[in-house]
GUNUMAR-52197 format. One record per atom (N, C-alpha, C): residue in one letter; x, y, z. Coordinates in steps of 0.1 Angstrom, whole numbers, padded with zeros to 4 digits, always signed. Example, Ala and Ser with C-alpha at 12.3 -4.5 7.8 and 13.67 -1.06 7.14 Angstrom:
2
a+0132-0057+0078a+0123-0045+0078a+0132-0033+0078s+0128-0022+0071s+0137-0011+0071s+0129+0000+0079
end
This chain:
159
x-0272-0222+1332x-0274-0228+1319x-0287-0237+1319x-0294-0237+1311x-0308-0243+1310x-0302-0257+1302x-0305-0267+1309x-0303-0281+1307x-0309-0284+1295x-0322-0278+1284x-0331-0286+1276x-0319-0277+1264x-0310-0267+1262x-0301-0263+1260x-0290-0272+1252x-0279-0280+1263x-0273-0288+1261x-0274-0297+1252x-0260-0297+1244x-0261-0307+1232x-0256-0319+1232x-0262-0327+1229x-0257-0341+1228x-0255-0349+1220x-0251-0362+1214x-0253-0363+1205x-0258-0382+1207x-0267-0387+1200x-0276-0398+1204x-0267-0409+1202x-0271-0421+1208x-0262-0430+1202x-0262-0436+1188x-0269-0436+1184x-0267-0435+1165x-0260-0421+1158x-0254-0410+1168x-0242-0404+1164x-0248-0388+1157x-0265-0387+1160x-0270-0376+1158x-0266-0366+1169x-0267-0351+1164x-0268-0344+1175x-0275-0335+1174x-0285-0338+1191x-0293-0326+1187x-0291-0318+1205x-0301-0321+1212x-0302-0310+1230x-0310-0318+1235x-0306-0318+1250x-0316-0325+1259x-0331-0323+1261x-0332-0309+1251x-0348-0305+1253x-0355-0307+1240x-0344-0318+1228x-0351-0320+1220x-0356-0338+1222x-0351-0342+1232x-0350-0354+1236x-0361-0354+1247x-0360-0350+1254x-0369-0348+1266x-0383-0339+1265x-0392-0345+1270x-0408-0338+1274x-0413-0334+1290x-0422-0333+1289x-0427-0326+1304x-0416-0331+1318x-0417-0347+1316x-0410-0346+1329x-0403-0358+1321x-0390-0358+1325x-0379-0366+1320x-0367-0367+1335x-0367-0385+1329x-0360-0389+1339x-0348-0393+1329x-0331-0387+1336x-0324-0388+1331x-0314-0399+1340x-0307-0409+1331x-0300-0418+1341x-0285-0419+1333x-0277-0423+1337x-0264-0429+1337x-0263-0443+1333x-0261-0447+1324x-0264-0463+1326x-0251-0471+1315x-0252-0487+1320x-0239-0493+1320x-0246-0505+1317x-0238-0511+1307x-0244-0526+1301x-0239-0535+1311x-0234-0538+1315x-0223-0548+1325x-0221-0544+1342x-0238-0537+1346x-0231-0534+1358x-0246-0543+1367x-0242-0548+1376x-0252-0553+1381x-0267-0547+1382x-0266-0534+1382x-0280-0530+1382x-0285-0526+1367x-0277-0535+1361x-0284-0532+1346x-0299-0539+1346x-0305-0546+1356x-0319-0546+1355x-0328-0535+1355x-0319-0523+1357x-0332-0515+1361x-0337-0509+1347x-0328-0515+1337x-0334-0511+1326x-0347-0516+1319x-0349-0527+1325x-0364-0529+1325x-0375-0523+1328x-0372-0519+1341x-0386-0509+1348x-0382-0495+1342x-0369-0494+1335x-0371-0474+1331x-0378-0477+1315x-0380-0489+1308x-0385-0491+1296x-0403-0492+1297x-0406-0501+1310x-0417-0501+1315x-0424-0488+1317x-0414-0478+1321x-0421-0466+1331x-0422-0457+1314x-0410-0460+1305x-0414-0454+1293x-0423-0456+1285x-0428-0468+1288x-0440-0472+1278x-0454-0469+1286x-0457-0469+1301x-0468-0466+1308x-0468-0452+1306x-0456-0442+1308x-0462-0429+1306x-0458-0420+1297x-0449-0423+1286x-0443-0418+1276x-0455-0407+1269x-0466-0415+1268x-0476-0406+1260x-0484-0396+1267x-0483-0393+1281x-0482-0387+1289x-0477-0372+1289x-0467-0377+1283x-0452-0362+1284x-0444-0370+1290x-0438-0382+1292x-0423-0383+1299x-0418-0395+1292x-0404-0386+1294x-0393-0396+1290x-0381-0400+1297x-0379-0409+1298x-0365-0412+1302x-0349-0412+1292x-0340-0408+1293x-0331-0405+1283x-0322-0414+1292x-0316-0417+1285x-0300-0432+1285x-0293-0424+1285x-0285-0427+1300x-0269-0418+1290x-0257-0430+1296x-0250-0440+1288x-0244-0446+1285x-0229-0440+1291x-0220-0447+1301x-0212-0441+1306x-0200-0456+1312x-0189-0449+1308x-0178-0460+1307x-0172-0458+1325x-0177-0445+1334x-0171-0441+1346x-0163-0453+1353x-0172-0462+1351x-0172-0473+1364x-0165-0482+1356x-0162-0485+1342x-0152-0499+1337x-0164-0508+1333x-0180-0506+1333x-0188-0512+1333x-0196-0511+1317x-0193-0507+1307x-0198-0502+1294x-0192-0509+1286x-0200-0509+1274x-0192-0518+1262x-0188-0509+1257x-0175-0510+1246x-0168-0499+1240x-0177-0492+1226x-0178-0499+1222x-0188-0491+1208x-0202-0490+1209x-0207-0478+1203x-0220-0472+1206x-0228-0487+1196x-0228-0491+1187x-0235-0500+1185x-0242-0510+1189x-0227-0520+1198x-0228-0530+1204x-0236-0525+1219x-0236-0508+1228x-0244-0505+1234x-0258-0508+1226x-0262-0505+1218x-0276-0502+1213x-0283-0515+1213x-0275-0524+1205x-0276-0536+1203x-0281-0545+1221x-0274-0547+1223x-0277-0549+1239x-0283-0543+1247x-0288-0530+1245x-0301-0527+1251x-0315-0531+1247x-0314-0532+1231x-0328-0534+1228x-0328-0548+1227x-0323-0557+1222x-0323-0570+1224x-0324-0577+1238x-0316-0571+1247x-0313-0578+1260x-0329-0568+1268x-0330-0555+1269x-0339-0548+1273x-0355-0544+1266x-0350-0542+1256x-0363-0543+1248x-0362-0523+1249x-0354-0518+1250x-0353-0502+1253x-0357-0498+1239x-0368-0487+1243x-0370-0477+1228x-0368-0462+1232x-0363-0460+1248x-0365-0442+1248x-0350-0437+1246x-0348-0431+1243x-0335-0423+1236x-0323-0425+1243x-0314-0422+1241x-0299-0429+1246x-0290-0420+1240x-0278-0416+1247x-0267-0403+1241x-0260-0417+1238x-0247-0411+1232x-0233-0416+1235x-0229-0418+1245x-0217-0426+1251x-0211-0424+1262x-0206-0410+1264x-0207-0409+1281x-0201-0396+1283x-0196-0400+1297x-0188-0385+1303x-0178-0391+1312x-0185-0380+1324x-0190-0386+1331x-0203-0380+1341x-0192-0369+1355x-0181-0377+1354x-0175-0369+1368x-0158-0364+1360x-0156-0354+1370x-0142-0351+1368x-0138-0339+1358x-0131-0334+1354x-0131-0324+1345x-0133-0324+1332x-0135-0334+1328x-0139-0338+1316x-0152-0345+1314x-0159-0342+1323x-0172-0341+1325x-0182-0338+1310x-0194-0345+1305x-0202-0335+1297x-0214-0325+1308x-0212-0316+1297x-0219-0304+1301x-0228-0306+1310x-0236-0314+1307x-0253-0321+1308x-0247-0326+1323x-0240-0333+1326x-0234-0339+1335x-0230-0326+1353x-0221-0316+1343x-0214-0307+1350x-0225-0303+1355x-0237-0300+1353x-0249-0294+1360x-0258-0300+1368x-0261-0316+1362x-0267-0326+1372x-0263-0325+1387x-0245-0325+1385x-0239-0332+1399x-0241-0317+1405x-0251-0307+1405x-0251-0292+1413x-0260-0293+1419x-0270-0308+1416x-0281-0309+1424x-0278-0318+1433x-0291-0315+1448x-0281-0324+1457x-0295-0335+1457x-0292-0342+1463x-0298-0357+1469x-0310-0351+1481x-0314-0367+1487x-0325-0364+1493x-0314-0364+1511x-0306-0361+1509x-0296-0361+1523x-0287-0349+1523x-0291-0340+1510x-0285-0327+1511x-0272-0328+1504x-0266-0341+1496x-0252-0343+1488x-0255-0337+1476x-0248-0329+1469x-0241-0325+1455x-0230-0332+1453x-0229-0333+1440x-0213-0338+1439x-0214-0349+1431x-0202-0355+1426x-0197-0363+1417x-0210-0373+1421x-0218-0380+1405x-0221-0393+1403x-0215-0409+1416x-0224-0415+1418x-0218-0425+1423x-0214-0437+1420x-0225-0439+1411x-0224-0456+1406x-0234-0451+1394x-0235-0464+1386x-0240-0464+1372x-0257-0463+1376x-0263-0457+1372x-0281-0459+1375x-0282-0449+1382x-0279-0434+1384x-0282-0426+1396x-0289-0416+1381x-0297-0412+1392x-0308-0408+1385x-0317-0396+1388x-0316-0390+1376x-0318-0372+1380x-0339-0371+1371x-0345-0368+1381x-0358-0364+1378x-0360-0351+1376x-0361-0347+1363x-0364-0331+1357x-0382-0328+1354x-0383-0321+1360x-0399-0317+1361x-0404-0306+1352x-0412-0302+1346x-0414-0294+1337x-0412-0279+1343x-0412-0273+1355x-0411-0267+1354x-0394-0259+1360x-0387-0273+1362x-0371-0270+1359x-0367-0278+1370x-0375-0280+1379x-0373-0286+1394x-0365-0300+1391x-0353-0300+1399x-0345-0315+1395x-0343-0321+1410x-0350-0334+1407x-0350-0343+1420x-0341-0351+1416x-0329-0355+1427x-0319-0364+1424x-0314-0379+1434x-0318-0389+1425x-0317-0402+1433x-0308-0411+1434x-0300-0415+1439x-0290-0426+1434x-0293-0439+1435x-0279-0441+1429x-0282-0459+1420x-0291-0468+1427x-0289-0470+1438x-0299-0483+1447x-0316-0479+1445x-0317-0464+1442x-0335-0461+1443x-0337-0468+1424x-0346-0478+1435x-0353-0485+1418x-0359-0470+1413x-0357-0474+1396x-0369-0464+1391x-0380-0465+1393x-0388-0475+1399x-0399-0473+1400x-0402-0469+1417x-0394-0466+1425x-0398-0461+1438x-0407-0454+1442x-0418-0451+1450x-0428-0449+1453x-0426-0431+1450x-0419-0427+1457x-0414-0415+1457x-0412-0406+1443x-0404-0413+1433x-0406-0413+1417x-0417-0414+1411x-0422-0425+1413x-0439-0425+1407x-0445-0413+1410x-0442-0413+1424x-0455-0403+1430x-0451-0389+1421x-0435-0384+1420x-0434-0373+1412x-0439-0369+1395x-0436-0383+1391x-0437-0386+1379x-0459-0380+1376x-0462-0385+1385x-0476-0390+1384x-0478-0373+1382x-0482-0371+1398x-0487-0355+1396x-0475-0347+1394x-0470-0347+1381x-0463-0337+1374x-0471-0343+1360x-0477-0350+1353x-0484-0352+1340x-0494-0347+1342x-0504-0344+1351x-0513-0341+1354x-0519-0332+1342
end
């Protein structure tokens, strides 16, 4: 299944596909209002305003897995932009592991890590780098978004 495919629907309750959300390289994350690494939502807003015009984007995807989310998509939106200052796109919550998985999800967890792991999500912030030309690099929660390693993909992939 081709990931830019997948439909989603935004947190203002539109729905459209990850490939109408996403450009050349899009970094896709898992993210949680209430989880301690909700800082990193600063450097993925940062990294979307330094390269956005570029071709890349980062896509929010809001996720209750961990007990760590606020229950209505508003009060999400509301607390990102206010608390974050976030302007790059954001799904609904969705349920990243388990059989009730979204789609977008079910195919992420097929890619493995930089230690050879596939498999369920681990914590809120893990983070899937999609490259234009399909290539998915996959990082978990502790790798800041801005890690040398991400830049460096990010970079010479806009080229």
């Amino acid at each position: 299944m081709d990931l830019k495919d997948i439909e989603v629907v935004t947190l203002d309750g539109k729905k459209t596909t990850v490939g109408a959300l996403a450009n050349k390289v899009t970094l896709i994350v898992n993210v949680a209002s209430r989880c301690g690494l909700s800082p990193q939502y600063e450097t993925l807003e940062a990294m979307q305003k330094k390269y956005g015009k570029k071709g890349f984007t980062v896509i929010g995807v809001p996720s209750n897995q961990f007990f760590q989310e606020l229950k209505e998509s508003s009060d999400i939106a509301e607390y990102c932009s206010t608390t974050w200052g976030v302007t790059f796109p954001m799904t609904e919550k969705a349920k990243l592991n388990g059989s009730g998985a979204h789609p977008l999800y079910k195919e992420l967890t097929k890619v493995k890590d930089a230690t050879g792991k596939a498999g369920n999500v681990k914590w809120n912030f893990e983070k899937f780098l999609i490259l234009e030309d399909g290539t998915i690099h996959r990082f978990r929660p502790t790798t800041k978004p801005d890690d040398p390693e991400i830049i460096k993909l990010i970079e010479s992939n806009l080229k």
